[in-house]
C-alpha positions, 0 to 999 in steps of 0.5 A: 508383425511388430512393425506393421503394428507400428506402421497402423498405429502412426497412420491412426495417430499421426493426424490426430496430433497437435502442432508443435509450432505451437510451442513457440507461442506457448503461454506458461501459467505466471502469477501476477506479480505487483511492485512498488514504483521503486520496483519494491515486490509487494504481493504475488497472486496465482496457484504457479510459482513460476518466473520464466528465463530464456536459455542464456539465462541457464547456468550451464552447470545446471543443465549438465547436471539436468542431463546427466540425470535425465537424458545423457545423450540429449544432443546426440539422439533425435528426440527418443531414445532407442535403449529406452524404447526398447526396454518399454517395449520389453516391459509392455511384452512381459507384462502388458505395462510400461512401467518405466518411460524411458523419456527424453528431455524432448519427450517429457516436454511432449507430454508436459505441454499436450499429453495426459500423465496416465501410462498408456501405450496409446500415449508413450506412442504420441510422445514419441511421435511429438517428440520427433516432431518437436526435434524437427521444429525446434532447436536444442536451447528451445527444447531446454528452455521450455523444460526448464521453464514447464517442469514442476519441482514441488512446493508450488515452484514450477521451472528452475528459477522458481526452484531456486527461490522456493528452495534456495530463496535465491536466483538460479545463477546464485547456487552451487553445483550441489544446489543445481543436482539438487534442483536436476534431481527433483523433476523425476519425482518432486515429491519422494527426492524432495529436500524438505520433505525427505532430505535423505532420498534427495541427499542420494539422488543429488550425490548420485548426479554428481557421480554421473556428472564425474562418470561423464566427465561434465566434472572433475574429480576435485569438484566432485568431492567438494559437492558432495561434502556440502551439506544439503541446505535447502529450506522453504522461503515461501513468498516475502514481498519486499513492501508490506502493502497488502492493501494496495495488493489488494486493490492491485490485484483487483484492478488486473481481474477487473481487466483480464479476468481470472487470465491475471492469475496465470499469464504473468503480468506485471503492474508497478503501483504509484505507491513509494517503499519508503513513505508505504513503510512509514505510513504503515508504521505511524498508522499501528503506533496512533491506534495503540496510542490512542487505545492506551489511552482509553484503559486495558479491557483484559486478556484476549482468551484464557486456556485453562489452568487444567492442562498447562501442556497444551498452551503452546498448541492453543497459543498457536491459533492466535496470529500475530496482528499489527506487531502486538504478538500473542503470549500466555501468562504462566505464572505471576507475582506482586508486581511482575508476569511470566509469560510464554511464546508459541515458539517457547520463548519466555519473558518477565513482565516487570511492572514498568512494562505497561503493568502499572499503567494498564487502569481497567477499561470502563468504557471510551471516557472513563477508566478504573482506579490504578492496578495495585498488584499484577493479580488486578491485570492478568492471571495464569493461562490468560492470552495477553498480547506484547509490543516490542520496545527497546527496552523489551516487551510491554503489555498491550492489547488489540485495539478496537478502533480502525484508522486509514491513511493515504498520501497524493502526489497532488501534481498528478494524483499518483497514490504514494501511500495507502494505509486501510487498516490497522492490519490487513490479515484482522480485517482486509475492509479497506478505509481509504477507498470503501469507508464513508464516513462525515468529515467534520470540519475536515470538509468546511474548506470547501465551503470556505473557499466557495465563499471567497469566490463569492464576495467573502474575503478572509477579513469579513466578520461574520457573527460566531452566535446562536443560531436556531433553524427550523427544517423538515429535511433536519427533522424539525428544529435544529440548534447547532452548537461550537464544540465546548458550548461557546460563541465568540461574537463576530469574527473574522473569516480567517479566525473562524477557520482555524478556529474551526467555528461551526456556527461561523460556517453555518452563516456563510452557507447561508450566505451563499447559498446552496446552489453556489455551494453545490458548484463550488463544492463539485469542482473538488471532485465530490458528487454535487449531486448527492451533497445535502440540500441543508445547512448540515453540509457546512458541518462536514454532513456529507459522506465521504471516503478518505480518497476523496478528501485526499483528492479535494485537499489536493486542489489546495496543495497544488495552487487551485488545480484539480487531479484525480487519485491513481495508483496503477503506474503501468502493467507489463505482461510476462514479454516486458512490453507495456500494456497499459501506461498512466497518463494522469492528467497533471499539473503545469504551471507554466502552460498557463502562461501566467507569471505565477510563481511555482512551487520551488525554493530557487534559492536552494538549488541543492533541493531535490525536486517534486519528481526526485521527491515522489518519483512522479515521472517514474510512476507515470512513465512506460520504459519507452518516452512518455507522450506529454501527459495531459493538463490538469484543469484549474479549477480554482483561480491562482488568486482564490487558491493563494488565499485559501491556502494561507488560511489553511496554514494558519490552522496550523500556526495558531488553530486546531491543528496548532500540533503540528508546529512541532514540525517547525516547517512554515509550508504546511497547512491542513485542517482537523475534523470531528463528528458528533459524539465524537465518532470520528477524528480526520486530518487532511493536510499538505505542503505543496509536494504532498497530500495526506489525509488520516483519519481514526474511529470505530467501524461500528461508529462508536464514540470515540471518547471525551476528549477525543478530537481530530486534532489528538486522534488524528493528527498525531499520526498525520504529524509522525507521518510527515515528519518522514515524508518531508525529512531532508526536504527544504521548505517550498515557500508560497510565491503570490500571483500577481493579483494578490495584495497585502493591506493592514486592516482592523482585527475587530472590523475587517476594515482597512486600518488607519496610519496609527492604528497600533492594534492593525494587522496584516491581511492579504485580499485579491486586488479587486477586493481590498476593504474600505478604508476607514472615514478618515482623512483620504491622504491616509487611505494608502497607507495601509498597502504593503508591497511584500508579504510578511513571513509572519502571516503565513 
């Protein structure tokens, strides 16, 4: 009768079940996992921890351990186990349940992948028939690769080798014996053998592995009694990524569900980022240190919270919901005196804030200009029960506060646009809004190279004087009268262009606008990848009116570094799925010199053959390449003339040697160039700068635009962090001296006059022209009007 039960249930069911085939096809829930270019793990995002392996890949130690707990007889039987069916079937007859499964390794991997957990005989009968199914199709090494890689372990960690990473925090061929009875033991149940959760049930569960490993002569006598001595060492190591970059996670993350949708959490694709570990670590650092520096500057607003002199008990617990944020670590004061603090940590740590510690300099905050008198006790700052936040120094901890101004920072590769280094934040986890790429805001004079460079495609040249003067213009689309002013209320007199640059001259700027006019400038402004369309149609676009994304600056600015070239910021290098094969691989449109044909000097020290190249330097090629020789990248298009790039790039130097950028001379590096900016108020500190091998931009202000403060300009705002940044970048790197094309001349010209310079002048200076645009000569003997040209560029000039 039994058997004829049976025989009906298999004719009913068999049908109905799935193809086994399909199991080799299967696609196990990966999540997505994003790296730096360097291969660096930032960020992992999907509810599975799991990282596949194949066969070969199992330590064979582990898998006799597995099968020494789950299916001795696993190369033995075909996919069942008649002692465990014939106790099923007993405990189905007794009491009308199946109690316990008696499952093989095959079968567990039968109801893993397409049945239901719920013990009924309907689908221990299915299992068993899968299972039989499953062992005709498949090998052993298959059926133990997809165990290993489908069971849940606990803790998130599904298959062995995320196992060993919850567990272990290390690779599964990393472990010892006892780690790998450990792992075996947990897949028949995660929860009660788990080594965090109930480290005593997972102690003799492991040991009891070891004795049937011993029982079945898997191991001998003296490595059992070493196994089981260890102690259990298990801890969790939840997700560290090796490169803090949550904002480039972010925007990583959401380029995949942008491509594959809500897929990108589980099918185990791989993106590698253009972003470099080492210059991401730097940029996120120096951008912390310019917020509190800059914060410092402006006064102590007072403890963050207070908890309470009632019950000092519970100040541990409170202190536990305040997180840590940019480094500035959350502490409460427990008692104070004259001139010193103790204060508390959450793990309980204590500390002595002495008075040098940021106690005698915190003056109270009135508001962004102005501070209060100098504190004369500790009673002036803090007081018991207050929350304050500490930085750490060498010297020990030192009293700070979470700042209220926000600062970005990105860095271009400008040969390709390739993202090295993007900051959006002073800290992901306080506001996940991203500055780099979302935030717009007027870049000031940061936008007048622009307009500059539009200029000297237009008859200007760096030598043409242009009246730095009161200006009143009347406009209804700037609300009637409008009298610009130069920061500090002056004006210089004419002047020529180069000085107005770096001098950073708004009225100046204004005229050549003007000048120019707007069509012109719309052009000219286009090619940089700004939107022509939305620019302003007013004389206020010379003054940086036009919103702006520090991305989009960067890519402008990248024009500049490069030698007139236009490349377009990109951060995704290549996408990988869970196989290694290559989805998806950047071919960014890149710069190439020598394509063109001309006798344009590039961009490299020939005579130091010992420096590393652009490639070496930002790991462009790397970036940019799949695993398999990268097709030749497309021509990135110049948009400016070799002639009309050289110039505007030697001007942007001297902002540095000589300008409002003059800060940055600390580098005492001759190839850099840049430009500062600040908005009314001021609101807003930018600056955007370059050598020729990387551009930066930073820029520092309030997301409620606030001002900044009196005497708050880019140039102290900003630049102290584009400076500690590039110090970095550039460190160990050569200088990349500028090479002229071949159109450019070199005439000595008449600083007050912009004319060229006569033989004797002894006030004349040097100044570079296209050779189709040199000055007139002074009304003088024409014997002498040749004299002024000079075949070599002086070094000084730049």
């Amino acid at each position: 009768m039994t058997g004829v039960t049976f025989a009906g249930l298999y004719l009913f069911l068999a049908p109905k079940l799935p193809d086994v085939q399909t199991l080799r096809e299967v696609k196990l829930q990966t999540p997505l996992r994003i790296y730096s270019s360097d291969n660096k793990l930032i960020g992992e995002f999907g509810e599975q921890r799991r990282t596949p392996i194949s066969y070969n890949e199992i330590p064979p130690l582990y898998i006799k351990a597995l099968l020494s707990a789950e299916d001795a007889q696993f190369y033995d039987h075909n996919g069942v186990s008649i002692r465990g069916l014939l106790r099923a079937a007993s405990q189905l007859l007794q009491t009308g349940q199946i109690q316990s499964g008696g499952s093989t390794i095959t079968m567990q991997v039968a109801r893993n992948f397409f049945l239901t957990f719920r013990q009924t005989f309907a689908r221990k009968f299915n299992e068993i028939l899968l299972a039989l199914q499953i062992e005709r199709e498949l090998t052993k090494a298959e059926i133990l690769e997809l165990y290993s890689n489908k069971i849940y372990f606990g803790n998130r960690a599904y298959g062995i080798q995320a196992a060993a990473n919850v567990y272990y925090g290390k690779d599964i061929s990393e472990l010892s014996l006892a780690q790998w009875a450990m792992i075996a033991g947990l897949p028949k149940a995660p929860s009660a053998y788990n080594p965090l959760a109930n480290p005593e049930r997972a102690l003799i569960r492991r040991n009891w592995i070891l004795g049937r490993m011993l029982e079945l002569g898997n191991i001998d006598q003296a490595t059992y009694n070493g196994a089981i001595q260890e102690p259990i060492s298990a801890k969790y190591h939840g997700l560290t990524p090796e490169l803090y970059a949550p904002y480039v996670a972010e925007m990583a993350r959401q380029y995949a569900i942008d491509q594959f949708g809500n897929a990108a959490y589980n099918d185990g694709y791989i993106i590698y980022t253009t972003v470099n570990s080492r210059l991401q670590e730097v940029a996120q650092q120096v951008l912390v240190e310019g917020v509190i520096t800059y914060d410092q500057r402006h006064g102590y607003r007072g403890a963050e919270a207070n908890l309470g002199l009632e019950n000092p008990d519970s100040w541990l617990d409170q202190l536990d919901s305040f997180p840590t944020f940019g480094d500035l670590r959350p502490a409460v004061v427990t008692a104070i005196d004259e001139q010193s603090a103790d204060i508390q940590f959450a793990d309980a740590s204590t500390y002595q804030l002495q008075w040098e510690d940021g106690l005698s300099s915190a003056r109270p905050y009135v508001n962004e200009s102005y501070r209060g008198k100098r504190p004369q006790t500790t009673s002036d700052i803090v007081k018991p029960a207050e929350v304050i936040r500490v930085k750490a120094s060498e010297e020990g901890w030192k009293l700070s506060q979470l700042p209220e101004a926000e600062a970005a920072l990105v860095s271009l590769n400008p040969e390709n646009g390739a993202i090295v280094s993007l900051v959006g934040g002073f800290d992901f986890n306080k506001s996940n809004f991203n500055r780099v790429t979302l935030s717009t805001r007027q870049p000031g004079s940061s936008f007048k190279p622009f307009i500059y460079t539009t200029a000297l495609e237009n008859g200007f040249t760096p030598a043409t004087i242009i009246n730095d003067a009161p200006i009143v213009i009347e406009d209804a689309s700037l609300e009637g009268t409008w009298r610009p002013v130069n920061d500090g209320g002056s004006f210089l007199g004419p002047m020529r262009m180069r000085t107005a640059l770096y001098r950073s001259r708004n009225l100046v700027s204004i005229r050549i606008l003007r000048s120019i006019g707007m069509e012109a400038a719309h052009r000219g402004i286009g090619r940089f990848g700004f939107d022509a369309e939305a620019l302003p149609y007013d004389l206020s676009l010379a003054l940086g009116s036009h919103d702006v994304t520090p991305l989009q600056l960067a890519e402008g600015y990248a024009t500049f570094a490069n030698g007139g070239f236009k490349v377009s910021p990109f951060l995704i290098s290549r996408i990988e799925n869970v196989d290694g094969e290559v989805l998806f691989a950047a071919a960014p449109a890149t710069v190439c010199r020598e394509c063109e044909g001309k006798s344009l000097a590039p961009h490299v020290n020939e005579e130091a053959p010992e420096a590393q190249t652009l490639e070496e330097l930002l790991g462009s090629k790397a970036d940019t390449a799949a695993k398999d020789p990268q097709p030749e990248l497309p021509r990135a298009p110049r948009v400016l003339d070799a002639e009309t790039a050289f110039i505007a790039d030697s001007m942007l130097r001297d902002v540095i040697a000589r300008g409002t950028g003059r800060r940055a001379r600390v580098l005492e590096r001759g190839d850099i160039a840049g430009k500062t900016g600040t908005t009314n108020g001021p609101r807003d500190a930018w600056f955007a700068g370059y050598n020729p091998n990387i551009t930066t931009i930073t820029w520092l202000g309030f997301d409620n635009n606030t001002n900044l403060g009196n005497n708050e300009y880019g140039g102290s705002a900003a630049l102290p962090i584009w400076i500690d940044y590039m110090r970095e970048a550039l460190k160990d790197h050569p200088e990349v001296p500028a090479r002229r094309p071949e159109g450019i001349v070199t005439v000595r010209i008449d600083p007050e006059t912009g004319k060229r310079a006569s033989a004797n002048d002894p006030d004349a200076i040097f100044e570079i022209f296209r050779a189709d645009s040199v000055p007139t000569a002074p009304e003088t003997d024409a014997n002498t009007q040749d004299n002024g040209t000079v075949d070599i560029l002086p070094e000084e000039l730049f």
